[in-house]
N, C-alpha and C positions, 0 to 999 in steps of 0.2 A: 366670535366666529371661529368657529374648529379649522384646523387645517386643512381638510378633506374640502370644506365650505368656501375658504378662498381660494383652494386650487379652480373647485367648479367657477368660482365666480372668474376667475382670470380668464377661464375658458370661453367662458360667457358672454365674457367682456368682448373677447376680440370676435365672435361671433359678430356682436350686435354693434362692430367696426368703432368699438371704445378704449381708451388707451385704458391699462391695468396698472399694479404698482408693477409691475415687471412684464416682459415679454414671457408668454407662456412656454416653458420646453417640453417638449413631448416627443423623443428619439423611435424611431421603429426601431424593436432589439430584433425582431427573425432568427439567424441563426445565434445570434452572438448571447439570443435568452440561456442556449442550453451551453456553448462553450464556456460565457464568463462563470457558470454553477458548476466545470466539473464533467459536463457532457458532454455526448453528441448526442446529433438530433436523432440517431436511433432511438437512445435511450427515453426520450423525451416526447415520441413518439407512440414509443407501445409501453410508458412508464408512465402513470398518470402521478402517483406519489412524489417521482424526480421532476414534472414539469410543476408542479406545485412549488416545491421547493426552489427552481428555478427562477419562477416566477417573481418569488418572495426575495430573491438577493437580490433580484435583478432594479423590483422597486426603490429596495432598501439603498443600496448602493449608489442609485442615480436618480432620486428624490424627480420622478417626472410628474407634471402637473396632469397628465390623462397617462392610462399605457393603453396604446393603440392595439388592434388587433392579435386581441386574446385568440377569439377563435381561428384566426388564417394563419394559424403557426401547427395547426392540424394536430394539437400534443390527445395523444389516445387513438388516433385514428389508425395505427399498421392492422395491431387485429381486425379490425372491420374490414381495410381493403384486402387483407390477404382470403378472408372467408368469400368476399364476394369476385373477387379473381378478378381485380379491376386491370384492363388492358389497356386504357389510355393515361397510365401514371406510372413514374417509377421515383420509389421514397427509401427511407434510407432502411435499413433493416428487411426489403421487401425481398419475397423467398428467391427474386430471378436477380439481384443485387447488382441491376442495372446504373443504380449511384451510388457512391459508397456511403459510409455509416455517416460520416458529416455534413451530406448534402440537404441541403432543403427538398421537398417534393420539386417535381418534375412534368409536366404536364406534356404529351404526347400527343399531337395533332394529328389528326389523318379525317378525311373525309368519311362519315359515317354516313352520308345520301350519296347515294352513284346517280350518275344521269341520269340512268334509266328510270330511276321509280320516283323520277320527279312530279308526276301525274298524279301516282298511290299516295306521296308525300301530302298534298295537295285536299286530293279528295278523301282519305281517310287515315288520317293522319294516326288516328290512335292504332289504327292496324300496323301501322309501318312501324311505328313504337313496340309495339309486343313482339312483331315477330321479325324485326331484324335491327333497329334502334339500340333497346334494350343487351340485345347479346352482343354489339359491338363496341359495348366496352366494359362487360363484363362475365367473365363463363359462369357465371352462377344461373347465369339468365338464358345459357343455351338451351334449357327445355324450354321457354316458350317462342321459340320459330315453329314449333307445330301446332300454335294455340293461334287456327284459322276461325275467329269468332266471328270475322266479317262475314262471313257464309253461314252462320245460325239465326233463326228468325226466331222469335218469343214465341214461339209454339211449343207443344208439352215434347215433342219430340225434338227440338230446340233446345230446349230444357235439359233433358237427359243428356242430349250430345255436349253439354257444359259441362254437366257433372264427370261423365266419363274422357274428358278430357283433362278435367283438374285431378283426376284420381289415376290417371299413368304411375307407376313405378316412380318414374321419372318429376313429373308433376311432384308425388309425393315429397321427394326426397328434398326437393327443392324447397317445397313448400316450409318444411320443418327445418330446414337451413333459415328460409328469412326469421321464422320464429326466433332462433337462436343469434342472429344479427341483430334483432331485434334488442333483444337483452343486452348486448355489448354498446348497441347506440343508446340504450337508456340510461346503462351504469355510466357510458360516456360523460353523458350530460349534465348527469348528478354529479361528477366529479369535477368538470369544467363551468359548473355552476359554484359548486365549495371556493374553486380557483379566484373565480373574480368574485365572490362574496368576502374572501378571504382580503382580496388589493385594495377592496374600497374598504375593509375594516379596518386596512393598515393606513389609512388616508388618503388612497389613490383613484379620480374618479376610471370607471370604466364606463364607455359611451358608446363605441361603434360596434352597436349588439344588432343594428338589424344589416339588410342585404336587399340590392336591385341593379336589371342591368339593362344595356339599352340592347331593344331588341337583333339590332345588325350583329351586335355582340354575340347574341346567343345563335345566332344563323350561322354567323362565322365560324367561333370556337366552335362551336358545336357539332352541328351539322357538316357544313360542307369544306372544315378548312379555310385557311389565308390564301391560299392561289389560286383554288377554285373559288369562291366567293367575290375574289376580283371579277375572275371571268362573267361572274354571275351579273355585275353591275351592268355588261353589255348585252348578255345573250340571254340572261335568264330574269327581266328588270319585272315582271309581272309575280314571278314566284316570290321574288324579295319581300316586294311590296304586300302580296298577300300573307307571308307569313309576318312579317314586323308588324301588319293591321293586327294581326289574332293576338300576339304575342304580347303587345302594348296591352289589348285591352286583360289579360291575364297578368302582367306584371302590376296593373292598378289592381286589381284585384288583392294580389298578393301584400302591396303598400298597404290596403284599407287593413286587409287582415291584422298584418303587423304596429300597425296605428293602434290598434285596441288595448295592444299590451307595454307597447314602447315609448310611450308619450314621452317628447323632450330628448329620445336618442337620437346617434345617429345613422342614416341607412348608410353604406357602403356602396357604391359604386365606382366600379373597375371602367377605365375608358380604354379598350382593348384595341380596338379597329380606328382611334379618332384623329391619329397624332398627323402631321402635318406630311404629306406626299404622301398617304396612303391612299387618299381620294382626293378629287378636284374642288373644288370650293364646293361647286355645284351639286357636284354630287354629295358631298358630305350633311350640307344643308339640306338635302331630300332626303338621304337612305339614314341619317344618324343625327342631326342635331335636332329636330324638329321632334323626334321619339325621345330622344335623350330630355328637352325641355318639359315635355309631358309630362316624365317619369319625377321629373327632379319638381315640379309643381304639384304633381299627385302625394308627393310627402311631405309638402309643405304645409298642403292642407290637411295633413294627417297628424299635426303640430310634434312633427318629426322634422333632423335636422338631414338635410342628402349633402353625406359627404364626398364630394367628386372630385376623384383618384384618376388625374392624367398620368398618361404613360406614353413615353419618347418627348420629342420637340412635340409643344404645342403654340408657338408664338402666331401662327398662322389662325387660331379658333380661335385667338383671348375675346376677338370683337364678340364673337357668337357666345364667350359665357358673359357676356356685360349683360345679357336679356333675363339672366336668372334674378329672383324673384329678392329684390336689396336686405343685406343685415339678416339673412336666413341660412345660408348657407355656406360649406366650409369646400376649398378647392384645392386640393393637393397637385404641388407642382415637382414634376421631374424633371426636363429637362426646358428652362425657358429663360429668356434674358430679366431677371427678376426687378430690374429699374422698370420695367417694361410691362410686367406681370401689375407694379403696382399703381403704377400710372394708370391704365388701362381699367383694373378690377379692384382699385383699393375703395373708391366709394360705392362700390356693389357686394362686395362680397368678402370672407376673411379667408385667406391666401396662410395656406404653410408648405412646409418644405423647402426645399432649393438648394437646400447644401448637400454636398458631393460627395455620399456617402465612403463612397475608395481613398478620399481622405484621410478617412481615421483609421486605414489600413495601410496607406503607403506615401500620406503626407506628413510636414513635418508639424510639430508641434504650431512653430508662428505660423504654417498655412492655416492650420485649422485655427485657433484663434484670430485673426487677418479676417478670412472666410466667414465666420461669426459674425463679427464689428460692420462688414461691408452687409451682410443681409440685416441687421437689426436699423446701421445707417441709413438703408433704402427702403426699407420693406416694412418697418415697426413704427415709424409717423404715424400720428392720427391713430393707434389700436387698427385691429383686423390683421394679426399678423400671429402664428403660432410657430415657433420654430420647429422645423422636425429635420430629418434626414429625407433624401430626396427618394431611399428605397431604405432596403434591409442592409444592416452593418454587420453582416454572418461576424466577419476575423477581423471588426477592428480592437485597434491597441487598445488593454485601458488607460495608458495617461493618457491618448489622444481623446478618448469619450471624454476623460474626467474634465481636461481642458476646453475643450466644447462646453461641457456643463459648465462649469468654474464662468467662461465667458459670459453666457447667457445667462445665467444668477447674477451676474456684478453688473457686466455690460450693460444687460436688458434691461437692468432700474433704471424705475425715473429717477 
């Protein structure tokens, strides 16, 4: 069995809630891919050659059994957003150098549906997309708030009035912009495909290649905002509901598609809105677990793995992920009492996470080893258990990673 063969299998193992020769390690590096190489995340950023590079020490160096989230480290993506004049992000290198060079992206919230055009939202949703969706969050996309198609009927003078609409000046110019975006997200990809071709030829699996999210999520972040969205739960509970119906049945959609090409990955899921006191039990079990359960059964049957990435406290939901579907799926924990996580979800499901990523930034050596010993004592019983960092380790120490690793190598054997 090659190396690359028993890492998978370790992975696999605690998947399918079976103990391994070892607890699996698998650190999120985020910033610390492009610091521990040399960089910052500018560089790594609009340098696809230096996140390669990056990438390559970074395996080399701290021998992980998966490396997690190749693509949500964004490496190639400045050129793209500076062409398309993206308004709800600010990354490091970007022309308005709202973060500086060493920061991770930045995600900018603001309400992109006003009250008012909750009705438009509603009954013609694709119009409110083109002509004020679209530009609010990107100027590339400010020529089509004049592309009123709602108003064109498939008659030949119907017809015409499309044409002379996509043929503006403006139109134009746009138009031959996306083309040119076009080529930068292709070269992208071709080069972030070399990347993880490149990890798993050096024996490293890469796994969480696909993407899905619960619909309240996408209503939230998206659309209306964290404080209007609340408000939304009292005053606006018909609009919720109909956009998380449509959106559900488009995110299975999107599972099946990804099913065809990803057999055996895993999907991604962010739990953005789910964490404990953000909604009442009650509500959280109508507007978000009940779409969430769908979502995460709709890639089960797509013989994909849904890996569900809590975010804040979530000791308040553990009961609601005991319902997920046994020995299928992987459940990232940030902030939760982990004796409690495994009591709870250790004969359902494989649990990673829970170590205190600021740790290896501003703890001392025995916290972090201590820290180790006490998650692999609680949490690694019976298999179903991957250690990882509970988020990203932008500026931790390396002898505190190295000791982390060093732990979990020794510790973690049977």
């Amino acid at each position: 069995m090659s190396t690359y063969e028993k890492r998978l299998k370790r992975i696999q193992d605690a998947i399918d809630l079976k103990e391994s020769d070892r607890v699996p390690w698998a650190p999120f590096c985020q910033g610390y891919l492009a610091y521990h190489a040399g960089y910052s995340m500018k560089d790594i950023v609009y340098d696809m050659d230096k996140a390669r590079h990056a990438f390559a020490k970074f395996v080399t160096d701290y021998n992980p059994d998966m490396l997690l989230q190749i693509a949500n480290n964004n490496v190639g993506m400045g050129p793209v957003w500076e062409q398309l004049g993206m308004k709800n992000l600010a990354w490091a290198g970007g022309p308005d150098h709202r973060v500086d060079d060493d920061s991770i992206h930045q995600f900018l919230e603001y309400p992109l549906l006003n009250e008012e055009e909750m009705e438009e939202f509603c009954t013609d949703f694709s119009g409110w997309l083109i002509t004020k969706g679209f530009s609010r969050v990107a100027a590339l996309f400010e020529g089509m708030e004049q592309w009123k198609f709602n108003r064109i009927n498939p008659t030949f003078n119907g017809l015409t009035n499309v044409i002379s609409t996509l043929s503006t000046p403006e139109s134009k110019k746009m138009i031959r912009k996306f083309w040119e975006i076009e080529e930068l997200i292709q070269k992208r990809k071709g080069k972030l495909k070399e990347i993880e071709n490149m990890v798993e030829n050096m024996g490293y699996p890469v796994l969480d290649k696909g993407g899905a999210a619960v619909p309240f999520d996408r209503y939230s972040d998206i659309y209306r905002g964290t404080l209007d969205s609340l408000t939304d739960l009292y005053d606006n509970e018909d609009i919720i509901l109909s956009y998380c119906r449509q959106n559900l049945k488009i995110m299975k959609e999107m599972i099946r598609e990804q099913g065809k090409f990803l057999k055996g990955q895993w999907v991604f899921i962010a739990l953005h809105k789910g964490m404990d006191g953000f909604m009442s039990d009650e509500q959280y079990a109508k507007y978000y677990w009940k779409d969430l359960l769908e979502v995460i059964e709709e890639i089960v049957a797509c013989d994909m793995v849904p890996y569900i990435f809590t975010e804040g406290k979530y000791d308040s939901r553990l009961e609601y992920l005991k319902e997920v579907p046994k020995g299928k799926t992987v459940i990232h924990i940030e902030d939760c009492n982990m004796k409690e996580v495994k009591r709870i979800l250790g004969n359902t499901a494989c649990i990673e996470g829970g170590f205190p990523s600021y740790l290896l930034e501003h703890g001392t050596k025995e916290e972090v080893i201590n820290t180790c010993k006490y998650l692999i004592d609680n949490c690694a019983s019976g298999g179903g258990y991957i250690f990882s960092t509970d988020g990203g380790m932008d500026r931790a120490k390396p002898e505190l990673l190295e000791a982390a690793m060093d732990t979990v190598l020794t510790y973690g054997s049977k």
